[in-house]
Jmol script that loads the backbone (N, CA, C; Angstrom):
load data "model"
ATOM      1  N   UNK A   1     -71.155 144.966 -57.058  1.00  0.00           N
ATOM      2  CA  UNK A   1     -72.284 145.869 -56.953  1.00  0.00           C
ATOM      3  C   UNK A   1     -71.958 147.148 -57.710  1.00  0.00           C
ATOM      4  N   UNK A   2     -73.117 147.083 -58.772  1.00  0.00           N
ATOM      5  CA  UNK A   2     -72.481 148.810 -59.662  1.00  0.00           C
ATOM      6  C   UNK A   2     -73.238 149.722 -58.609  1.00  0.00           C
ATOM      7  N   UNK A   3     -72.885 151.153 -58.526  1.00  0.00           N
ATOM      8  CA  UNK A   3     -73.571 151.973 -57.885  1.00  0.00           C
ATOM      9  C   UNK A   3     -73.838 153.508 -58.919  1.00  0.00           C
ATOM     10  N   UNK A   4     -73.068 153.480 -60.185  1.00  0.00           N
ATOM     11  CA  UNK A   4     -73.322 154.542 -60.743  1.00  0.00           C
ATOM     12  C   UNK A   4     -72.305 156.010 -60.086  1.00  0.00           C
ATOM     13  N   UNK A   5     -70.871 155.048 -59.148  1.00  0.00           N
ATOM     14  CA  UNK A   5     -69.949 156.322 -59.320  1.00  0.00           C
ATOM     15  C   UNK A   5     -68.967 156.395 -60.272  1.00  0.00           C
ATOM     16  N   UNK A   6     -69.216 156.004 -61.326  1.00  0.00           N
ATOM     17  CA  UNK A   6     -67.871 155.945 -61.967  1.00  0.00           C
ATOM     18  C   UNK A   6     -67.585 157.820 -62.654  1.00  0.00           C
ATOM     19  N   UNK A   7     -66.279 158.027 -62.592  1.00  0.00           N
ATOM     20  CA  UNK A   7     -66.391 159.200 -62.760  1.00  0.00           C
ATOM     21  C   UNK A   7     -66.086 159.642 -61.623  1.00  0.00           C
ATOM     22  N   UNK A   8     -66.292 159.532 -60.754  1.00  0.00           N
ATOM     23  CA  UNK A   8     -65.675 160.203 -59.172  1.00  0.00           C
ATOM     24  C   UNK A   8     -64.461 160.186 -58.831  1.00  0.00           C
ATOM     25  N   UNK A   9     -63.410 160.868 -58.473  1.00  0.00           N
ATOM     26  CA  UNK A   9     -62.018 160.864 -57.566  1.00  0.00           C
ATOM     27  C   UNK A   9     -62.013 159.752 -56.533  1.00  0.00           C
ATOM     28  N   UNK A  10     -60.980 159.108 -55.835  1.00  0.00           N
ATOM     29  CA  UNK A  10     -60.807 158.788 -55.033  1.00  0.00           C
ATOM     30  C   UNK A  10     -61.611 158.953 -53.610  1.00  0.00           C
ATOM     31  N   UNK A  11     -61.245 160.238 -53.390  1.00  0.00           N
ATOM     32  CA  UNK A  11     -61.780 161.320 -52.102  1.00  0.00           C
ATOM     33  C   UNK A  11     -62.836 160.644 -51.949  1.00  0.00           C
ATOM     34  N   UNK A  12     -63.995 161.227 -53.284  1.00  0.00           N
ATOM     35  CA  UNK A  12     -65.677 161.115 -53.445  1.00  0.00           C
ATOM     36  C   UNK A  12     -65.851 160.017 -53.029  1.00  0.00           C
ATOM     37  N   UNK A  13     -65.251 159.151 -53.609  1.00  0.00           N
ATOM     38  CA  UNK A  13     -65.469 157.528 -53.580  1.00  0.00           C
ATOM     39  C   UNK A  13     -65.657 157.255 -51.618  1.00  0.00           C
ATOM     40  N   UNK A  14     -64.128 157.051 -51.391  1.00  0.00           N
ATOM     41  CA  UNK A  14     -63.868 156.973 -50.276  1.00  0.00           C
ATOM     42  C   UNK A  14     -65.071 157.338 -49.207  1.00  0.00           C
ATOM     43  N   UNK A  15     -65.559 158.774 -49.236  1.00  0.00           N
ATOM     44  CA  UNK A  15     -67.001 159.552 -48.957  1.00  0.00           C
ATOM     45  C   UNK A  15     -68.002 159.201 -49.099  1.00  0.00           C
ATOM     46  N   UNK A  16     -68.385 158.471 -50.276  1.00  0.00           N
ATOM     47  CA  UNK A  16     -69.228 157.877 -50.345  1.00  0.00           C
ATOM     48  C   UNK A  16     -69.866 155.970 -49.889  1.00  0.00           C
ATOM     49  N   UNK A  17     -68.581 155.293 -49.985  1.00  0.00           N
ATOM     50  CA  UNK A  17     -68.504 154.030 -49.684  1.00  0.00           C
ATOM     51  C   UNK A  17     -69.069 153.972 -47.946  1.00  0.00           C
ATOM     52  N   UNK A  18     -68.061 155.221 -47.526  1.00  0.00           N
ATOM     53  CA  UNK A  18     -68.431 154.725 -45.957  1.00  0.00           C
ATOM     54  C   UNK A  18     -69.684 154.786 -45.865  1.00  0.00           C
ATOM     55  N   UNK A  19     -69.943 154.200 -45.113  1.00  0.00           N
ATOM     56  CA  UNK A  19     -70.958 154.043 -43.823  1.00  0.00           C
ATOM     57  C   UNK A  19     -72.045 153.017 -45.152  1.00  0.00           C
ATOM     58  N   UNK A  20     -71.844 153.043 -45.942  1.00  0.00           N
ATOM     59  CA  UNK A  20     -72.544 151.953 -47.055  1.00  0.00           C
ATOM     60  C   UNK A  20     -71.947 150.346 -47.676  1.00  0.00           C
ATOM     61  N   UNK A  21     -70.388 150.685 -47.277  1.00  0.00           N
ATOM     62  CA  UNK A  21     -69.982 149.406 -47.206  1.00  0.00           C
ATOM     63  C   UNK A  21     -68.562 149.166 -46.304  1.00  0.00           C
ATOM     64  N   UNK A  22     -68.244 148.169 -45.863  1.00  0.00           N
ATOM     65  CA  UNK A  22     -67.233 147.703 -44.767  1.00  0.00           C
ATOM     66  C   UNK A  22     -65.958 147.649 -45.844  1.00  0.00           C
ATOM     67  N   UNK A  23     -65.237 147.415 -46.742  1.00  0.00           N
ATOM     68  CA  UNK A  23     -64.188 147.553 -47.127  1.00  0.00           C
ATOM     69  C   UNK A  23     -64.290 148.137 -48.777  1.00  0.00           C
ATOM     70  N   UNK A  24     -63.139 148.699 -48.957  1.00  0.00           N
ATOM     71  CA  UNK A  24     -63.153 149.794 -50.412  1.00  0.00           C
ATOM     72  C   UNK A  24     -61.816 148.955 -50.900  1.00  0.00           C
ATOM     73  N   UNK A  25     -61.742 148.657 -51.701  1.00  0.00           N
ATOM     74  CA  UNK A  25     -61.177 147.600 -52.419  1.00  0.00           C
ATOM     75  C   UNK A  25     -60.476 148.354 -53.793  1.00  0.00           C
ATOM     76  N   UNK A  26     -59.311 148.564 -53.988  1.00  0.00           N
ATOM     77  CA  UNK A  26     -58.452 149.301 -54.928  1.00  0.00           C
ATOM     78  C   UNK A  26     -56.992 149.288 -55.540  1.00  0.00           C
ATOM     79  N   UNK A  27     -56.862 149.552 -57.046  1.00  0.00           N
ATOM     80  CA  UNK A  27     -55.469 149.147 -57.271  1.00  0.00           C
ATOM     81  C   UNK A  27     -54.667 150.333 -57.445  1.00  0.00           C
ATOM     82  N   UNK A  28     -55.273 151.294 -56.781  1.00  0.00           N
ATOM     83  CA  UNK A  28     -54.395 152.740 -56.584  1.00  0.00           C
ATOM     84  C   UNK A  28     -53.313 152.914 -56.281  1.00  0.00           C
ATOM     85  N   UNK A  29     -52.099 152.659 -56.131  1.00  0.00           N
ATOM     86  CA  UNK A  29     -50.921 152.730 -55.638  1.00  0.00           C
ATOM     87  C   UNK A  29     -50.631 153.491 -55.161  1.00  0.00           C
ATOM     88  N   UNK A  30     -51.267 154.896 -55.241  1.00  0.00           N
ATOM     89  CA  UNK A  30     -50.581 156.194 -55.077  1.00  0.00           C
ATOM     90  C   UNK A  30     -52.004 156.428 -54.047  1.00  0.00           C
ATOM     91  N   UNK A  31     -53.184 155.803 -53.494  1.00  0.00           N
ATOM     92  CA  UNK A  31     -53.961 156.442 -52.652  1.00  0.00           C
ATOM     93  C   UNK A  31     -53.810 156.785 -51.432  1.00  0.00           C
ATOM     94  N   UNK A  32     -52.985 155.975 -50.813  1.00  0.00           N
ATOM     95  CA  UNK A  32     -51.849 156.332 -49.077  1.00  0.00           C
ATOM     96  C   UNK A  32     -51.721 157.483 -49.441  1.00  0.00           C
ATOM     97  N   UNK A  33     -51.333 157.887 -50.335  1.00  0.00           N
ATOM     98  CA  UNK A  33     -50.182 159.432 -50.265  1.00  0.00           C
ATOM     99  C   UNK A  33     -51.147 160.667 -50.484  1.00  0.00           C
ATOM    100  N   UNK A  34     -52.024 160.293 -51.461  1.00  0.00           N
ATOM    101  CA  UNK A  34     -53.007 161.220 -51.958  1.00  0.00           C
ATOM    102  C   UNK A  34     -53.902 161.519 -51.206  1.00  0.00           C
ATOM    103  N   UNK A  35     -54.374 160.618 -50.564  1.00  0.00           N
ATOM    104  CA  UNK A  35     -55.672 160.970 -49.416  1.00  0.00           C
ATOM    105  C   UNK A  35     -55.362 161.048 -47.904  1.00  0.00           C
ATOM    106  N   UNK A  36     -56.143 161.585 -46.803  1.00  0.00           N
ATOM    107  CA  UNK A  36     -56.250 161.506 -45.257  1.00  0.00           C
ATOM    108  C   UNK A  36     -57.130 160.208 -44.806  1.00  0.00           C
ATOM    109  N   UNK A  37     -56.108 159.042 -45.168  1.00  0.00           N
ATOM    110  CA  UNK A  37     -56.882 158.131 -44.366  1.00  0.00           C
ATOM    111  C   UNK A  37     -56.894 157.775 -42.990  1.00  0.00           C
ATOM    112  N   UNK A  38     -56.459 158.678 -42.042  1.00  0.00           N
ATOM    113  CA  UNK A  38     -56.535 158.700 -40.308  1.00  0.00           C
ATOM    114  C   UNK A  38     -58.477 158.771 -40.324  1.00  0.00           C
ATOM    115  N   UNK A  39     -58.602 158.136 -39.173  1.00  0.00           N
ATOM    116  CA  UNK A  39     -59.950 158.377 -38.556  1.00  0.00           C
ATOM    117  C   UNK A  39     -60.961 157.510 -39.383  1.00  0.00           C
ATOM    118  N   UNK A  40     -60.697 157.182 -40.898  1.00  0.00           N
ATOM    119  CA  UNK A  40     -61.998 156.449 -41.710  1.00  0.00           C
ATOM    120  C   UNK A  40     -62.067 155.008 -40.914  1.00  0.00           C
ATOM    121  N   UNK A  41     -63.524 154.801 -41.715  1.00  0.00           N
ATOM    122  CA  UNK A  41     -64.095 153.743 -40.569  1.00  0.00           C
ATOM    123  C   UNK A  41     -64.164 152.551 -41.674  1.00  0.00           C
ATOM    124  N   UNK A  42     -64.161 153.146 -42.899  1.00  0.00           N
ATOM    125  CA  UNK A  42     -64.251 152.108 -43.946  1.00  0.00           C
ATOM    126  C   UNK A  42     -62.675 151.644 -43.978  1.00  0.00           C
ATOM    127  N   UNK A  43     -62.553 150.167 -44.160  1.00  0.00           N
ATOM    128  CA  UNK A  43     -61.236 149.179 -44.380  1.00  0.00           C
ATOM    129  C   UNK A  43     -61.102 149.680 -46.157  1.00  0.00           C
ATOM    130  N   UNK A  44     -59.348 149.251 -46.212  1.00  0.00           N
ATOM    131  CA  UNK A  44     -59.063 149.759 -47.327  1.00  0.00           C
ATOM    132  C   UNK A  44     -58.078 148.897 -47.613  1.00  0.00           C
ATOM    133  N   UNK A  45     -58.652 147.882 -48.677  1.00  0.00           N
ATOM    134  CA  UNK A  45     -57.464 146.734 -49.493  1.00  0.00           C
ATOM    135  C   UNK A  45     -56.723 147.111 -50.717  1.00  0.00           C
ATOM    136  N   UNK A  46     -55.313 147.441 -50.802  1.00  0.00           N
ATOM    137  CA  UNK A  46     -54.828 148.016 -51.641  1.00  0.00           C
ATOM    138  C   UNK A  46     -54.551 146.616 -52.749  1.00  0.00           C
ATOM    139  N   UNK A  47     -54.662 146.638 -54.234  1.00  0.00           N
ATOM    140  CA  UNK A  47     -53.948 145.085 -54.866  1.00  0.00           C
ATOM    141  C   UNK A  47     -53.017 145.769 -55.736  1.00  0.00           C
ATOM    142  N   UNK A  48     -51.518 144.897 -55.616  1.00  0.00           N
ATOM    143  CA  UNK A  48     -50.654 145.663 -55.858  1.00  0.00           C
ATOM    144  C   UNK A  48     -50.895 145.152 -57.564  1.00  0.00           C
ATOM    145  N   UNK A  49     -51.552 145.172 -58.476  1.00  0.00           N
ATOM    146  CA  UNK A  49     -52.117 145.290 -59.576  1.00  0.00           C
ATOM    147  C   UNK A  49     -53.754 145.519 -59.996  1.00  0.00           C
ATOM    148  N   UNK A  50     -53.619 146.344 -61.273  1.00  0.00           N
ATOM    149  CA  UNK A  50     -55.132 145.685 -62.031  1.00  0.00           C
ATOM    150  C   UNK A  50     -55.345 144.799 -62.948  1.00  0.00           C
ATOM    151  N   UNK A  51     -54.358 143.763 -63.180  1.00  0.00           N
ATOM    152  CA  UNK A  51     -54.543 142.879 -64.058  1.00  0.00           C
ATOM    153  C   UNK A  51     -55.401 142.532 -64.117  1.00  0.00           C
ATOM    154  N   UNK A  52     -56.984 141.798 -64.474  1.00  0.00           N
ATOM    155  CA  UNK A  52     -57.987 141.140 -64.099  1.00  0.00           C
ATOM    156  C   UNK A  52     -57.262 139.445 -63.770  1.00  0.00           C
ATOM    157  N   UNK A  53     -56.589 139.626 -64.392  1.00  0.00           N
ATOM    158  CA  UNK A  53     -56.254 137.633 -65.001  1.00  0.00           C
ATOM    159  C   UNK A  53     -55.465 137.488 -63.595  1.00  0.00           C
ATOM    160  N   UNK A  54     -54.591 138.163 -63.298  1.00  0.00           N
ATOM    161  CA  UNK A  54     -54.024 137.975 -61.669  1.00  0.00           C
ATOM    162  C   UNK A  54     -55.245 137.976 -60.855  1.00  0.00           C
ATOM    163  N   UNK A  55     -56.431 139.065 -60.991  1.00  0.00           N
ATOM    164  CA  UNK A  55     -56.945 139.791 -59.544  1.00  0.00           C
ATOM    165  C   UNK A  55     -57.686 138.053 -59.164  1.00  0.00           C
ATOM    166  N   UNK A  56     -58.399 137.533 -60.534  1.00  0.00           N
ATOM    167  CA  UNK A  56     -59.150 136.374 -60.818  1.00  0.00           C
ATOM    168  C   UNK A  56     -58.620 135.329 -59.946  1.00  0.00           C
ATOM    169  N   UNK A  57     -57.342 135.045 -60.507  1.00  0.00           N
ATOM    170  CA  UNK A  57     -56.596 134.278 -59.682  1.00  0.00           C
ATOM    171  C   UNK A  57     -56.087 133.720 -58.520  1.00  0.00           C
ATOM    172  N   UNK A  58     -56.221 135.137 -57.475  1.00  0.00           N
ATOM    173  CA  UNK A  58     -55.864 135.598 -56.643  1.00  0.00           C
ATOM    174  C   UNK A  58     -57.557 135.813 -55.823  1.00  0.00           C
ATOM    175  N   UNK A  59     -58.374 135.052 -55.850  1.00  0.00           N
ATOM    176  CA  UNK A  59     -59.556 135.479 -55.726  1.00  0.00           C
ATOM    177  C   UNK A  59     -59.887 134.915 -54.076  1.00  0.00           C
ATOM    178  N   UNK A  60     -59.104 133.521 -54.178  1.00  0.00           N
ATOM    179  CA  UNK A  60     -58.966 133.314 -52.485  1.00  0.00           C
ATOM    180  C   UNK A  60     -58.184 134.214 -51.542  1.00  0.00           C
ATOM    181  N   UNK A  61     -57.175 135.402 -52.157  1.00  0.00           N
ATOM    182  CA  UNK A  61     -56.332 135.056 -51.170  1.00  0.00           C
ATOM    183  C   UNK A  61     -57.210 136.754 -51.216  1.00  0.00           C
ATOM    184  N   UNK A  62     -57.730 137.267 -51.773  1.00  0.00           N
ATOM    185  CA  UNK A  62     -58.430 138.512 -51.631  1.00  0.00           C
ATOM    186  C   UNK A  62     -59.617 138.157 -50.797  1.00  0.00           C
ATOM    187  N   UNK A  63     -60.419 137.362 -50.761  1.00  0.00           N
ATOM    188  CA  UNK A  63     -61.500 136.687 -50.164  1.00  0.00           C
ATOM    189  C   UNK A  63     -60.968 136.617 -48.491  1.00  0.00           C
ATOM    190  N   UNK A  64     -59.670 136.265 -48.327  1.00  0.00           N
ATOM    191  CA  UNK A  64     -59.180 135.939 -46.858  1.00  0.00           C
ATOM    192  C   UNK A  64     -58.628 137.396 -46.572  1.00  0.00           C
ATOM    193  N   UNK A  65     -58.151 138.427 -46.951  1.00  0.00           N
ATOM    194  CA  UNK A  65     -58.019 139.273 -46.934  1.00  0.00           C
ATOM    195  C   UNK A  65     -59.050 140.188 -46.144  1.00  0.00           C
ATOM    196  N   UNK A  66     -59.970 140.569 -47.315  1.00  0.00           N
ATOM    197  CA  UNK A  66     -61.204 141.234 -47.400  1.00  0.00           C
ATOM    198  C   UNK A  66     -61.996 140.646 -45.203  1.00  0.00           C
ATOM    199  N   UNK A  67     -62.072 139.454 -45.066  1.00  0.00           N
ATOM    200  CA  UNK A  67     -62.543 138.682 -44.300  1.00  0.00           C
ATOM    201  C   UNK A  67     -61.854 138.814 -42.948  1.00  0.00           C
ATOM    202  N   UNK A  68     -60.624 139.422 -43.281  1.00  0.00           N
ATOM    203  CA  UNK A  68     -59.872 139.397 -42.067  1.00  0.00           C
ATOM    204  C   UNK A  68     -59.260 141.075 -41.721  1.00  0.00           C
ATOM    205  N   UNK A  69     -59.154 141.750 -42.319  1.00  0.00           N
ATOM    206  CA  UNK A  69     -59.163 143.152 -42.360  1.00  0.00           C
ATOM    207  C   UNK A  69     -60.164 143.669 -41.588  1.00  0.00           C
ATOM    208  N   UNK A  70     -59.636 144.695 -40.477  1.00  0.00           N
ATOM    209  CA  UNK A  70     -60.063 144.929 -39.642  1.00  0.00           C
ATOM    210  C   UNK A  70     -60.720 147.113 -39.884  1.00  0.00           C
ATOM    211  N   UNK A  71     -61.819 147.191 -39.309  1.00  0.00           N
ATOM    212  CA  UNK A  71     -62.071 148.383 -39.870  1.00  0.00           C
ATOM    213  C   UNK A  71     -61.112 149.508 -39.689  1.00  0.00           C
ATOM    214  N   UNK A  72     -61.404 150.701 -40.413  1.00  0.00           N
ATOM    215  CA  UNK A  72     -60.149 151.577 -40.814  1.00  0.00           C
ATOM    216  C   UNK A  72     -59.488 150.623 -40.882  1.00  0.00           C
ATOM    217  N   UNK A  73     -58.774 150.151 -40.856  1.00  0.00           N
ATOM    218  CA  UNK A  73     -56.989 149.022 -41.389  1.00  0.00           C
ATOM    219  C   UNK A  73     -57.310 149.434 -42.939  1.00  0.00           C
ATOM    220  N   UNK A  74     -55.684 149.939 -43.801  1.00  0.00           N
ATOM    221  CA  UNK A  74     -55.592 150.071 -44.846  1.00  0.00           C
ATOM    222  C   UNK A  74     -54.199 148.688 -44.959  1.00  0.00           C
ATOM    223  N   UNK A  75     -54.722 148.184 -45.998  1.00  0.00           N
ATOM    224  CA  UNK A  75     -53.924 146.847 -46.092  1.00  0.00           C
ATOM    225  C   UNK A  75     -53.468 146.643 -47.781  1.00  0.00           C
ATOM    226  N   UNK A  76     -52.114 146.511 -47.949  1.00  0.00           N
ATOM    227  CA  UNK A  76     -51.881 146.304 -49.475  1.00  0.00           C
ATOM    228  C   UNK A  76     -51.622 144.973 -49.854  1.00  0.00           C
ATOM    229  N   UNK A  77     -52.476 144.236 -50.652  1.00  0.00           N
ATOM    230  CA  UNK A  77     -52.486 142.442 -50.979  1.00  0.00           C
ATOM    231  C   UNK A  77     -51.338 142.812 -51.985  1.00  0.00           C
ATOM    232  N   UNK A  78     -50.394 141.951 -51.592  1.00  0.00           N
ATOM    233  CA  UNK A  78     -49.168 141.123 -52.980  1.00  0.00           C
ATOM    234  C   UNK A  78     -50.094 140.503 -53.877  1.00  0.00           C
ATOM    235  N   UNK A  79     -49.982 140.538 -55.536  1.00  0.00           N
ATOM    236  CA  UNK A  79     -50.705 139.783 -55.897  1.00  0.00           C
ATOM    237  C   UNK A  79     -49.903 138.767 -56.972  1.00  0.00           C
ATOM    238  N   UNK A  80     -49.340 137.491 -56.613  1.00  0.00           N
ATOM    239  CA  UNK A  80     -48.574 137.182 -57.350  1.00  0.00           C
ATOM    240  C   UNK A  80     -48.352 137.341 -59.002  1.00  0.00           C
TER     241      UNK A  80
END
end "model"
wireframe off; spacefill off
backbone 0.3
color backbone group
């Protein structure tokens, strides 16, 4: 789903996703550290790459992920 934030920080993002969608999906490595994620209600799947050709690959095990992640839970997928 495009929404027309591109261009936004993290933060914004984060701010904006909630309450509009159930998990925020990202290959940020550094977003744990950078942001206050205590209290958010939106789930947060970290992939420990942006390769596309891995993420592709890896499309079930993000699918079971995504599906099983529980709200606020910030969770980082291995991506082989």
């Amino acid at each position: 789903m495009r929404c027309g934030w591109g261009g936004w920080k993290n933060g914004e993002l984060l701010l904006r996703a909630e309450g509009k969608f159930e998990c925020f999906i990202t290959s940020d490595q550094n977003l744990r550290y950078q942001q206050n994620l205590r209290g958010r209600a939106i789930s947060i799947l970290e992939l420990s790459t942006n390769k596309w050709r891995r993420i592709r690959a890896a499309a079930d095990d993000i699918r079971s992920a995504v599906n099983t992640i529980a709200p606020g839970e910030y969770r980082r997928l291995e991506i082989p």
